[in-house]
C-alpha positions in Angstrom: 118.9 138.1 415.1 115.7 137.9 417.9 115.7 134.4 419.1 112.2 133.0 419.1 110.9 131.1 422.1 110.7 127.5 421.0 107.4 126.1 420.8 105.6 124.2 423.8 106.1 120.5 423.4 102.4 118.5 423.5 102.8 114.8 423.7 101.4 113.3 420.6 98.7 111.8 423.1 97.9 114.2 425.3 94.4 115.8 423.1 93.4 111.6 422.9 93.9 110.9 426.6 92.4 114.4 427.6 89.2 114.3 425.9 89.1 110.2 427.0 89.6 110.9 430.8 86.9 113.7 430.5 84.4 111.0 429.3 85.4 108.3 432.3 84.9 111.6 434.9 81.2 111.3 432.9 80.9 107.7 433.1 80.2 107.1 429.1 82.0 105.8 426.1 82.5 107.1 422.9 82.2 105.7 419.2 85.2 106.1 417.4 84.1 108.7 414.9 82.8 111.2 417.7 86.4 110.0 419.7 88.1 111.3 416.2 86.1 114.4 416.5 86.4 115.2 419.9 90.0 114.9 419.7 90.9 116.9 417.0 91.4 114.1 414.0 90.8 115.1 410.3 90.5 113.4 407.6 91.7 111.5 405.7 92.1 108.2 407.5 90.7 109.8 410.9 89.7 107.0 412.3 92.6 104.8 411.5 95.1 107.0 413.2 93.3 107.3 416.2 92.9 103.7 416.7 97.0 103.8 415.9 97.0 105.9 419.2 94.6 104.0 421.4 96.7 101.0 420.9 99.3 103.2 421.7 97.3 104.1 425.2 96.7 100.7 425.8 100.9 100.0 425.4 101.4 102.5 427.9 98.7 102.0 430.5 99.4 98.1 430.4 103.7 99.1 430.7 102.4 101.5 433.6 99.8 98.8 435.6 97.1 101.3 434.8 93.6 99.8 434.1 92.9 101.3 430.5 91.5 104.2 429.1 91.0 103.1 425.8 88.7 100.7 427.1 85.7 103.9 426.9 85.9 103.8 423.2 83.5 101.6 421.3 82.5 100.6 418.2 78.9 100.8 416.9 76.5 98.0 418.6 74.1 95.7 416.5 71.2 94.0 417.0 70.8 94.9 420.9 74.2 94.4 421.5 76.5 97.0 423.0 78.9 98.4 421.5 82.4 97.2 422.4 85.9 97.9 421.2 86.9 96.6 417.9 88.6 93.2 417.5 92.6 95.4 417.6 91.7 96.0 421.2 91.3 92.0 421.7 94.5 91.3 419.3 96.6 93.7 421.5 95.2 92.2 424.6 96.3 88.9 423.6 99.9 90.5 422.7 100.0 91.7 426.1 99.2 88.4 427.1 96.0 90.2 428.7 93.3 88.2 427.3 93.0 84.5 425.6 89.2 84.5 424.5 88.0 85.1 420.9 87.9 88.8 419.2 84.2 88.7 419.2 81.2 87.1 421.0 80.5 87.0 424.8 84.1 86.5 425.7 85.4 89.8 424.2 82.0 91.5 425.6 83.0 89.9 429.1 86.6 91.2 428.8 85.8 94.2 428.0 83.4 94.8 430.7 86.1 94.1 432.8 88.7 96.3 431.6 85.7 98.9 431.5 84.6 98.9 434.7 88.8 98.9 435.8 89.0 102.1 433.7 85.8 103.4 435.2 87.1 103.0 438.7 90.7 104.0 438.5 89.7 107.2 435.6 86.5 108.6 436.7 83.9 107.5 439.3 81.8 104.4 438.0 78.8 104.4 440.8 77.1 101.3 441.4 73.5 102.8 440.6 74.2 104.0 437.2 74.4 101.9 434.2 78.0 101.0 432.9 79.8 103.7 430.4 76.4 104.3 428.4 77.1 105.3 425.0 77.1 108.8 424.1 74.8 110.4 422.0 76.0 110.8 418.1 
């Protein structure tokens, strides 16, 4: 019997945090659906299983004292408003016991430029004449 090399071991992760630390080098965020697209998640239930795994990011940069890279990824803005992470980023925040404000509204826009502009500096290179993460185009 030929023994078959076994196969290369890819953290569950490593797609996610590859295609997100390409977009802090850039200096944008991304919505979730192009996030799920970028990163290789198919439906059914795309979206839900990659905001499983950004929770997951945030677990591990918190345990690590990283600023984090799950901070780039947005949902859609209304009205004039920026987009922002959805109201799980805030929840797991306040798990953490990383953030006290409300899920939505000017404190969870504040807090998340805050952790934004952390994962900016530490992940890519957020210069101080160019507007914070714009969104991408999609």
């Amino acid at each position: 019997m030929v023994a078959m090399p076994a196969p290369e071991i890819v953290a569950p992760l490593a797609p996610l945090t590859a295609v997100l630390r390409k977009l802090a080098a850039e200096g944008r965020c991304v919505r979730y659906a192009e996030l799920a697209k970028l990163a290789g998640y198919r439906p059914p239930h795309s979206i839900h299983r990659l905001t499983e795994d950004l929770e997951e990011t945030i677990r591990q940069d918190h345990a690590a004292g990283r600023p984090l890279l799950a901070a780039l990824a947005i949902s859609r803005g209304s009205a004039g408003r920026p987009g922002i992470p959805g109201r799980g980023f805030f929840m797991l925040l306040q798990e953490l016991g990383c953030y006290h404000g409300a899920l939505e509204g000017p404190d969870a826009a504040a807090c998340h430029a805050r952790e934004l502009a952390s994962a900016l500096a530490y992940w890519g290179a957020a210069g101080e004449d160019r507007d914070l993460c714009p969104e991408s185009e999609a």
